[in-house]
N, C-alpha and C positions, 0 to 999 in steps of 0.2 A: 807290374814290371814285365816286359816284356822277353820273354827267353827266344834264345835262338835256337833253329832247328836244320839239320844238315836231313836231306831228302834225296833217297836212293830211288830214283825210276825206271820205269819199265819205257816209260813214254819218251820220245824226243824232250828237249827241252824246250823247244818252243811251243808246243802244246801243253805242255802242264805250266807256264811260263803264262799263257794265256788262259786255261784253269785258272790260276791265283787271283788274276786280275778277274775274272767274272765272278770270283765270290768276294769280290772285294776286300780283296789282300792285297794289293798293289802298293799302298804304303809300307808294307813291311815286307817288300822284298829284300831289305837291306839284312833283313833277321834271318830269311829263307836263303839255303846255300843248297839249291839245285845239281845236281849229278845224274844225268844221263846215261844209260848200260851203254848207249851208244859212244859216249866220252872216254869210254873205258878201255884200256888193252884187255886183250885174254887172257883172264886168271882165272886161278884156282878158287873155290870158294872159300878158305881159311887165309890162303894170302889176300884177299880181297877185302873182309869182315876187318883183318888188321890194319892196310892200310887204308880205310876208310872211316874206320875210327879214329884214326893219328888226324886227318883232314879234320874231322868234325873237332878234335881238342883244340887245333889251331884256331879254327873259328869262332871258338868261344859257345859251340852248342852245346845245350843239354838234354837233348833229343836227337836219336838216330831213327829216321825212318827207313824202314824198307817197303817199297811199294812195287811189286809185291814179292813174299818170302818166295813163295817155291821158284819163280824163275829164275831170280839170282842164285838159288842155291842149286837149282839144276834138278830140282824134286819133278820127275816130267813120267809119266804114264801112272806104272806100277808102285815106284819109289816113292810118290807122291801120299800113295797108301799106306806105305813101309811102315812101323813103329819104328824101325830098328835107323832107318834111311833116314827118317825124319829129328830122329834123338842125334844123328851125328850132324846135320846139317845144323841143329840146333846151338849147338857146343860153343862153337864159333863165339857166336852172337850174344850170349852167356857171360863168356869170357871177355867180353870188350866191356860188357856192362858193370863187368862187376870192377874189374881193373881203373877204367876210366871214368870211373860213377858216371856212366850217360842212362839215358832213360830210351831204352831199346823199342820201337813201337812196328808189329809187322804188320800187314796186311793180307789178309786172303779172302778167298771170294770164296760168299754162302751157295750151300748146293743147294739144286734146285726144287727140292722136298723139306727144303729149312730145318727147323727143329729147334732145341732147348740152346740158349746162347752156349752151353758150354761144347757141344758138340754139332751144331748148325754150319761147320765152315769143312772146305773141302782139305781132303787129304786126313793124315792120320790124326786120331785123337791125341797120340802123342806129343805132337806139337803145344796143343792148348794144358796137358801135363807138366809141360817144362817153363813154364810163365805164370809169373805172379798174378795178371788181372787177365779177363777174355773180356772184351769188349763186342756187340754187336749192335749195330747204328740201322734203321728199320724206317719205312715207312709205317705209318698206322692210316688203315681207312676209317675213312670219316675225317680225318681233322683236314686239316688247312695242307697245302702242300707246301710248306715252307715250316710244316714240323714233322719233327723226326723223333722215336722211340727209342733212347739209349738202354740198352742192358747189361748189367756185370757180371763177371763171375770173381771173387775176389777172394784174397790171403788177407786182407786187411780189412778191418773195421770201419773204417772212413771212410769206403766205398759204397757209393749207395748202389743197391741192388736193381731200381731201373729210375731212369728219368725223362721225362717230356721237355724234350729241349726246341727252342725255334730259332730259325736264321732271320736277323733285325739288321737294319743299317747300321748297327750298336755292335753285333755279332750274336752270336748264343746268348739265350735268354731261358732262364727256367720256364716250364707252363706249370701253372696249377692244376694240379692231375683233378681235382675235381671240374674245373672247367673244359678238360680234355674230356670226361666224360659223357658231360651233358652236350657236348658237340658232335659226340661219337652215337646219342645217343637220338640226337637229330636229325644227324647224317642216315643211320637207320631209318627212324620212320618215313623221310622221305624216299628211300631207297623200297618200301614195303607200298608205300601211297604208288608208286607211279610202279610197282611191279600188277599190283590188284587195277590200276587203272587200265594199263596194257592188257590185261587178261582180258578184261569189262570187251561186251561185243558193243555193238551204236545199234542196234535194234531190241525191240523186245522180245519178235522171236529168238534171240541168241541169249536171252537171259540164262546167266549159270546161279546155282544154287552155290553156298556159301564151300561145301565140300568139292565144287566144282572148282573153283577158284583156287582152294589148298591143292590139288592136284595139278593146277596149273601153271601155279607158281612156286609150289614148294616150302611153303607157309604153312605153318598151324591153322588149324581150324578157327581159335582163338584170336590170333593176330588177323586173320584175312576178316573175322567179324568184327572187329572193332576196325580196321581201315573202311570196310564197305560201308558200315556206318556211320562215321567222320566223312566220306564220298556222297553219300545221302542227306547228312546234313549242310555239307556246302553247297547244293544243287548240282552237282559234276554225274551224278548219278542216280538211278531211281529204283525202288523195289517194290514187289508185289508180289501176291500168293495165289496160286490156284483158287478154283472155286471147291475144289475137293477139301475136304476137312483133314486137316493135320500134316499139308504140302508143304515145303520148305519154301522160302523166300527165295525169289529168285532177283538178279541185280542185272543191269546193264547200263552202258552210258547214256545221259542226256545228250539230245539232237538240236544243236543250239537254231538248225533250219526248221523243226518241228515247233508245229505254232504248237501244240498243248505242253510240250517242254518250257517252250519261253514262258508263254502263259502263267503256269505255277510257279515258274521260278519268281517273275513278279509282282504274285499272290503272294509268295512267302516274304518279299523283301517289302508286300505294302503292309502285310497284318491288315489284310482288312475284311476279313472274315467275321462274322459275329458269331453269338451261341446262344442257344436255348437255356430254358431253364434247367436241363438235365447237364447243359452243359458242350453236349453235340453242335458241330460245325453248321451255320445252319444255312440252306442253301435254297434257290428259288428255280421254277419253271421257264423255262425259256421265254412262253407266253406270257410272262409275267406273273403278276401275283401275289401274297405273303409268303415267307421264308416257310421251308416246310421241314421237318424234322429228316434227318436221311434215315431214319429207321422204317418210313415210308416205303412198301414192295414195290415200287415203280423207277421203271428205266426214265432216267430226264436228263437231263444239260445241268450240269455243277455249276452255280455260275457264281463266282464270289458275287457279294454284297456291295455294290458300287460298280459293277460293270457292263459293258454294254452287252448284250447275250449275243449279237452279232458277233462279237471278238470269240467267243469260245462257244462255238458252236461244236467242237472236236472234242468237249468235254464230255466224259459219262461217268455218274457215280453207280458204281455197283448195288447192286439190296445187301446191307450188310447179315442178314442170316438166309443160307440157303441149307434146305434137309435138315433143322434143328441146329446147325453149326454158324457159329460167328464169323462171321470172312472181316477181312481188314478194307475197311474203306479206303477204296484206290480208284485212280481218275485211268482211262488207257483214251487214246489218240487214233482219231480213224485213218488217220495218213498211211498208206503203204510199207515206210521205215516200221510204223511202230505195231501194226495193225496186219495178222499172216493174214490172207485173203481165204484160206481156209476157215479160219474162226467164222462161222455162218454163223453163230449162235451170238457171236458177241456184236454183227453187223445187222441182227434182227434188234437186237437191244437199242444198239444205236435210232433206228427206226420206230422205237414208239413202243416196242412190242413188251411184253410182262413173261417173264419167268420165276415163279413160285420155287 
């Protein structure tokens, strides 16, 4: 059943007139009885509340809106703050509801520090003292923009304390606050994935360490290591660790122009590595050859199993122990982007040369 609603604005009528129709209320303009301040002669605020209620009982409403309270009431600077301004301005509109059993609905606008729906709106807290429900209608980040966060504050039991509502060609639709969550909770991780991306440098000298990254973005320690690591296993990004024992990982983006980036990335998407018997990657001589364990002290060309050693010729596997210490088997790129031209030590490697 559709009720009708008498509507007191702040706005021309033909702008809120054109409001209705974009939320597609257009069919039920016949329910909506529009009122302009502009239609209005100059009154007083209690002769005004009077006879605007008498209009709404002729039209059969059961809803007076005010949109918004303090302007028509005249609530403007200090009195807007008033307890005392705000409880007489109040009276009025009290009294029509209660006389003419209408359903009194006001409007005001949330300050700009928000807060708890019961005191989140501007002007005195006395206003939302002298009313049976507070209402506050919200966005939420993360969802959809076509859903809104209803909040109450209520005298009544029947009122739900908050709800996830959306606009449908249908109108208002409850959301499943559990589906609002895991949206909300999506919404984040992608918001965390492209903040740790944007930090990420495109070289490997700009590689940050994992608390480099938290300081960049403002993230946990925690969350920036499990994004950098979800970035490493998509190939979007790559890590490695000094040769010094017990150095932190450091990350940076993959160079989709860098032949050893493409390269690995697909190595990884053919699997076509094989392993020893210990289980280790196992990998050959440029020159050719049998596979040879990478536990092997010699600088050589990684070259997967199945490929031409032409194509990765930019590869070098590390000696995975150096001074008694395990280093993590990592490929680096002699390209400029990925390779500081100061590393002499790592472009003698390159060249044949052995470091113990």
């Amino acid at each position: 059943m559709k009720r009708r609603v008498l509507v007191l604005t702040e706005q021309a009528r033909t702008s809120f007139v054109a409001q209705l129709r974009k939320a597609g209320l257009a069919d039920r303009e016949e329910n909506i009885l529009v009122v302009s301040r502009f239609d209005l002669p100059p009154m007083r605020w209690p002769a005004l509340v009077e006879a605007i209620a008498a209009d709404a009982v002729r039209f059969g409403a059961h809803v007076l809106m005010v949109d918004t309270f303090s302007a028509f009431a005249g609530l403007s600077g200090d009195m807007e703050n008033n307890a005392g301004d705000a409880q007489q301005a109040l009276e009025p509109l009290q009294r029509a509801a209660a006389t003419q059993h209408l359903a009194v609905l006001l409007t005001r606008h949330e300050r700009k520090s928000g807060g708890d729906v019961g005191d989140s709106a501007r002007g005195s807290t006395a206003t939302g003292g002298g009313v049976d429900i507070i209402l506050a209608l919200r966005r939420v980040k993360g969802l959809r923009p076509t859903v809104r966060k209803l909040e109450a504050l209520s005298r009544f039991d029947e009122t739900p304390g908050e709800l996830l509502i959306e606009w449908t060609e249908a109108g208002y639709v409850v959301v499943d606050p559990e589906q609002g969550k895991r949206e909300q909770a999506a919404a984040r991780s992608a918001e965390h994935r492209q903040q740790v991306l944007d930090a990420l440098r495109p070289d490997r000298a700009g590689a940050l360490t994992v608390q480099e990254l938290a300081d960049a973005t403002g993230l946990c320690r925690t969350k920036v290591q499990t994004v950098a690591k979800a970035l490493v296993d998509e190939g979007v990004a790559r890590r490695y660790q000094a040769d010094e024992p017990k150095r932190p990982f450091r990350y940076h983006r993959t160079d989709p122009t860098c032949h050893d980036d493409v390269s690995e990335r697909a190595t990884t998407a053919r699997d076509s590595t094989t392993a020893d018997a210990n289980g280790h990657a196992a990998t050959r001589d440029v020159g050719g050859g049998t596979p040879q364990s990478p536990h092997h002290h010699v600088s050589r060309v990684a070259v997967p199993v199945g490929e031409d050693s032409t194509t990765a010729r930019h590869h070098v596997r590390r000696p995975p122990v150096r001074n008694g210490h395990d280093v993590e088997h990592s490929e680096i790129c002699e390209c400029d982007g990925c390779l500081p031209p100061a590393d002499t030590l790592t472009r003698e490697r390159l060249h044949g040369g052995r470091h113990a």
